[in-house]
N, C-alpha and C positions, 0 to 999 in steps of 0.2 A: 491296208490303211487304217480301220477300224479300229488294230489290237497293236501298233506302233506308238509306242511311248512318245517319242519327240514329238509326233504329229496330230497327238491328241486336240492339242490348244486349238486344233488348224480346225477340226469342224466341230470340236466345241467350245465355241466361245469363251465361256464363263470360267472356261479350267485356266487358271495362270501357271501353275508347275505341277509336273509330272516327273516324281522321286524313283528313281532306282533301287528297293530292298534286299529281295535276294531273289537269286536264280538268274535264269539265263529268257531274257524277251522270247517270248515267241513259245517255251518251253510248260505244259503243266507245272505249277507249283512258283513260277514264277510270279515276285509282288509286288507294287507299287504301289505310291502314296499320289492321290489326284488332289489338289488342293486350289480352292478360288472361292467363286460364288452362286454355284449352282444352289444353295438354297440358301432362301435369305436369315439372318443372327439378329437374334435383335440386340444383341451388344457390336453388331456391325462386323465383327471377327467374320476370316475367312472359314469357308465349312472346307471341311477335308474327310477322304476315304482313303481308308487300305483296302487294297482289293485284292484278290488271286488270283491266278489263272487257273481253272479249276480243268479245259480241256477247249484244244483248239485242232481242228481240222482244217488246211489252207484252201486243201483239193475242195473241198466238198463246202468251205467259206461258213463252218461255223463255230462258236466263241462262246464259252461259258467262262464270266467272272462272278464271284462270291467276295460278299463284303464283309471281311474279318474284322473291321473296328472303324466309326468315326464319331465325329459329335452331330448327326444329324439322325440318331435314331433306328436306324437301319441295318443294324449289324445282326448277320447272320444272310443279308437277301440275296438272291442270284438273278441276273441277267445273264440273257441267253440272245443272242444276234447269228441269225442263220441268213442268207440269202441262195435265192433261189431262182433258177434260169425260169422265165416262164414267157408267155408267147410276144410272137413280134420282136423278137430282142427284146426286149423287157427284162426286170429284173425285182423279185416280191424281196423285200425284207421282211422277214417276221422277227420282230422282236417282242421279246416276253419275258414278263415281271412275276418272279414269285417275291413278295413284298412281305415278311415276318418283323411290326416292327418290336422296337423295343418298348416295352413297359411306360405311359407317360410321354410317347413322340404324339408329337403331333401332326393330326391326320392335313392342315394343309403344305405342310412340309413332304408327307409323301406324293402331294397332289403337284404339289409344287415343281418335285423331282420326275414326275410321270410325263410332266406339261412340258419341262426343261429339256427332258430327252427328243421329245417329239418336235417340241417346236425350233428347236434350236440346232441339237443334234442332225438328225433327218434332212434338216435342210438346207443342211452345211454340207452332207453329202452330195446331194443333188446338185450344187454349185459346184464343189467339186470336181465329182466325175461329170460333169454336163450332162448326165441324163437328168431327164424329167420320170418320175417314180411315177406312176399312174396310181397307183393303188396307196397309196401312203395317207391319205384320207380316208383309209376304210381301215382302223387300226385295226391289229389283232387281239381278241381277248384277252384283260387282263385278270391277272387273278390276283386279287384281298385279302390277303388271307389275316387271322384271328384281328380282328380289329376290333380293340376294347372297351363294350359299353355298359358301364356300372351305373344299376340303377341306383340312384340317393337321396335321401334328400337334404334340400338346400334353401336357403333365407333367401329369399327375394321381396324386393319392396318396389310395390307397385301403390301407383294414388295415394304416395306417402305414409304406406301401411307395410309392415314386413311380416311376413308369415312362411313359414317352413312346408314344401311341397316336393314332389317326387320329379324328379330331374333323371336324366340322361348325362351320365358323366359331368353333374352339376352345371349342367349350362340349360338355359331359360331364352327363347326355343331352344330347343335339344339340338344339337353336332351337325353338319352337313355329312354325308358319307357320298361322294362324290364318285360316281360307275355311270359305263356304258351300258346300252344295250348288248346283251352277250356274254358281259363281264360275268367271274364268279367271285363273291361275295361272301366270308364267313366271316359273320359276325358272333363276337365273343363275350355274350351278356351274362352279367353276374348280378344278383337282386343282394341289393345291402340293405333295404327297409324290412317293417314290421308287416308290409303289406303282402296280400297276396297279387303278383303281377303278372299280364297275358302281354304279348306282344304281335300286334300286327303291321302288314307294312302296306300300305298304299301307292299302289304303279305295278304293284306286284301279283301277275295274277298266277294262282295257285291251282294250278291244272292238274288236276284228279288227284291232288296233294293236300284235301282242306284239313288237314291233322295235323299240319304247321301253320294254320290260317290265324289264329289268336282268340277268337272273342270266347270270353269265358261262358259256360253254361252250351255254348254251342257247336265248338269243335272240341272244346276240350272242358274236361271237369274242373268246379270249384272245389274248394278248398277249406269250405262253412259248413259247418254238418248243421246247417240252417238254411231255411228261405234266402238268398241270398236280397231280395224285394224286403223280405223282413228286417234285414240287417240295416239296411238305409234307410226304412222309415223308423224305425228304433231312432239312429243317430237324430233323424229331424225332426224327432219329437222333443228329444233331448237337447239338442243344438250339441253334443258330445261326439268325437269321432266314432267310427264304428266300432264294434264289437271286436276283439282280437281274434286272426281264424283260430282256425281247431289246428292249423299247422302252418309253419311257415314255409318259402318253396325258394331252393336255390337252384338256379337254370333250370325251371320246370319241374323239378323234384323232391315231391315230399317225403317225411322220414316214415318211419312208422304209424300210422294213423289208424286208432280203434274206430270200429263203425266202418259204414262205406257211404261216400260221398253219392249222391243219385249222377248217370252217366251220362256226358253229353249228348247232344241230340245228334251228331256225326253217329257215335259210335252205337245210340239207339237205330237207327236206319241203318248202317254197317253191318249188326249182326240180328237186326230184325229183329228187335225186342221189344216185346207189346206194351201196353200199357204207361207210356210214359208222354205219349203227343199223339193227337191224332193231324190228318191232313185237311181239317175242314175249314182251314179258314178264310173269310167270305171274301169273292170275289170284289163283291161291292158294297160299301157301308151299308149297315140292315136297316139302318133308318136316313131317309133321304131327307135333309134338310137345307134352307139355305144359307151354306157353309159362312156368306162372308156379310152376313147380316146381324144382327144384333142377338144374340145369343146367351145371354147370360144367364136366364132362368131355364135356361135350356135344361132337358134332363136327357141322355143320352142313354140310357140303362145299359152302361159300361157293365160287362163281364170279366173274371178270371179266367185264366185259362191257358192250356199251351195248345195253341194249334200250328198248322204248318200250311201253305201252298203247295201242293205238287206238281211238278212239272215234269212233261215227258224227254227223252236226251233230243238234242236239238228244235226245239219249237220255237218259234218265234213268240216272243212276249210284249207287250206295251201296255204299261204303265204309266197310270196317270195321279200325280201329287198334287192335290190338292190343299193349299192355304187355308186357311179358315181364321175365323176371330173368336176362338176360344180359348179362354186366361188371357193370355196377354201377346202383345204385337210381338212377333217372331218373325228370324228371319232362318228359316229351318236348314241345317247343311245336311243332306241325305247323302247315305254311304252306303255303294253296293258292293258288298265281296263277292268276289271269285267271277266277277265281269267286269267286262269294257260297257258304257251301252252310249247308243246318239239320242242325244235332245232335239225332237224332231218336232218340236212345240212348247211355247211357253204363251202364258196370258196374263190378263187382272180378272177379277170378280171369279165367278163361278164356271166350270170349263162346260163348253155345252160340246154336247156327244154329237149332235147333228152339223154342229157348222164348222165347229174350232178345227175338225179333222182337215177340211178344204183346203185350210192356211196350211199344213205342217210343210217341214222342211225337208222333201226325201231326197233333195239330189246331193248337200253334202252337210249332213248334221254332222254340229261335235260331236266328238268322241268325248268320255269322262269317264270317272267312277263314281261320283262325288257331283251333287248341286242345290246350290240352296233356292229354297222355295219361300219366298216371302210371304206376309199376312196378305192373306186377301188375294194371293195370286199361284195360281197352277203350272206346272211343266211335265209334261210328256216326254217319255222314254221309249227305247224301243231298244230292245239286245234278244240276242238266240242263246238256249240254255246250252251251251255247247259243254258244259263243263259239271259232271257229275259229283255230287255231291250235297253237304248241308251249307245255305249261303244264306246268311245277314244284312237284311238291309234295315238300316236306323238311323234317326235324329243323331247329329254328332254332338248335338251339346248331351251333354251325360245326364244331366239332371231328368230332361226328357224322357230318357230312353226308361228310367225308373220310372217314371209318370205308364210306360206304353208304347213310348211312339217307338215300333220295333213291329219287324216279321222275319217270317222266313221261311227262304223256299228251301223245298228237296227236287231233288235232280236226281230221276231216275237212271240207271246205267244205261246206255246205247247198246249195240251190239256189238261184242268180241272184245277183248281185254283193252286194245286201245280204245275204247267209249263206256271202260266201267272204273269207276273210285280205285284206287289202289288201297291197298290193306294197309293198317294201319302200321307204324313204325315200331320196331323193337322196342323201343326204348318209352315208348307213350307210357306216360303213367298210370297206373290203377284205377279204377273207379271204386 
């Protein structure tokens, strides 16, 4: 039924005609032309595919078409429709998307087309054949493959002001990239500015993999053969952009560069190499004051320095972020990489160690990676270090993070290769 030309329209809706090219139905190499409105035009024009029959087994019920040409972007993809006897009478479809689009399609055109098949297809089958599919709610993973994001930058005017900033395929917020859980995902980022650019992804946790985690200076090297701290208070002295690096980076990759850049803190912990951090940094602020009181004249005798938190593999941690009313009313967004953790407490004023614990939430705190911590007001954390490595936690407004508000812990190895860092990638670039 599936792979029958005439009867296509029957459980996909959206198809209006289905053309005869050449070859023989049913036959490898045979190819038709599908043409209606499975994705929507915005000149209103019907979309259309050639497809192929690239190999079909009747006995064994499974169907590979390749998409040789249409105006929806997708030429070259393959769908693959197997079914599979599985218990009770039952019957699993697994269908699966290698999706290559073309240059400039657009990503909700492919999403479009994923949602089309599933929701429309699939259960036009099920009408069909009168079985009820059990499992057709638990898609099977798809795979994404190179989906193109150039970093640029682009004019946007905001508060009646327009000013040039670094965008994601020129869109302000950046693209939706729309996956499952499970899905595989390659994304295909090319840097087209003067900047030097790290990429990280949030939802994304990076298990014994933090050498594709992002944040510069910490999983991976900059690209300044300066204080990179130095570089942005240069700029805000001057109110001038920053200093040009010492090299520019396409996909992560610098050319020849004289000098050696100093090595992230990953790859310092990685191969044990002294001298560049130590692990003392304080459990609890060295001067206890009251955070959310009047503070101005305050002198905090702020230090330089790179220190680190150590942490042993699986401990349990909690953490507690405290507000305060120092500079100015903030509402702090805190980001922890390379964990999940539960909010198993929040307050106002000052957290107290004796009683605010009484209240927390242990029977089902959020989950997050990510929470903001307003002036004057505290939240409590709680995650296990389950995940070996070097991890980030920081103010997400930027400016902050250059002020300080930054740490980070190390994550000692567990026992046996499944509970230690994995080595770094071939291709990591030099320090």
């Amino acid at each position: 039924m599936v792979s029958q030309t005439e009867t296509l329209a029957e459980w996909m809706p959206m198809v209006e005609r289905c053309t005869d090219l050449a070859g023989e139905e049913g036959v490898p190499g045979y190819v038709r032309l599908v043409s209606g409105f499975m994705f929507p035009q915005q000149d209103g024009d019907r979309s259309w595919i050639k497809e192929r029959l690239v190999s079909m087994d009747s006995t064994s019920h499974n169907y590979v078409n390749k998409m040789e040409a249409s105006n929806v972007g997708l030429d070259g993809s393959i769908n693959a429709l197997k079914l599979v006897d599985y218990w009770d009478d039952s019957t699993l479809v697994n269908w699966s998307f290698q999706i290559d689009p073309l240059e400039g399609a657009s990503e909700d055109s492919i999403i479009d087309y994923l949602g089309f098949l599933h929701k429309s297809g699939i259960n036009r089958i099920e009408v069909i054949t009168g079985f009820w599919f059990a499992l057709f709610d638990v898609l099977p993973p798809f795979e994404l493959r190179g989906i193109p994001c150039k970093v640029v930058l682009t004019n946007t005017t905001k508060l009646c002001s327009t000013k040039s900033i670094v965008t994601i395929n020129g869109k302000f917020p950046g693209p939706a990239i729309y996956a499952r859980e499970g899905d595989n995902v390659n994304i295909k980022l090319t840097n087209h500015v003067q900047y030097n650019v790290t990429i990280h992804w949030h939802g994304v946790r990076r298990l014994r993999t933090g050498w594709a985690d992002g944040p510069a200076s910490i999983t991976q090297c900059e690209w300044w053969k300066a204080d990179v701290e130095a570089v942005v208070n240069q700029a805000t002295q001057t109110g001038l952009p920053p200093n040009i690096s010492d090299a520019h980076i396409v996909n992560g990759q610098t050319g020849a560069v004289p000098g050696c850049p100093s090595p992230a803190l990953l790859q310092v912990h990685y191969y044990s190499i002294s001298g560049v951090f130590t692990d003392d940094f304080p459990a609890m602020p060295p001067i206890s004051f009251n955070y959310t009181g009047n503070n101005t004249a305050l002198n905090l005798q702020t230090v330089n320095g790179t220190r680190t938190y150590r942490l042993a593999f699986n401990s349990t941690v909690q953490l507690v972020l405290q507000g305060t009313t120092i500079i100015a009313p903030e509402s702090h967004p805190f980001h922890l990489h390379g964990f999940n953790f539960f909010v198993v407490g929040k307050g106002f004023g000052n957290f107290d160690p004796d009683n605010d614990p009484k209240k927390f939430n242990l029977a089902d705190p959020v989950e997050r990676n990510t929470i903001s911590v307003p002036t004057a007001e505290w939240a409590a954390i709680r995650f296990r270090a389950d995940n070996p490595g070097v991890w980030f936690l920081h103010c997400h407004l930027e400016v902050h993070t250059t002020w300080g508000l930054k740490m980070v812990f190390v994550v000692d190895n567990g026992e046996g290769p499944d509970e230690s860092l994995l080595p770094p990638p071939s291709d990591l670039p030099n320090c």
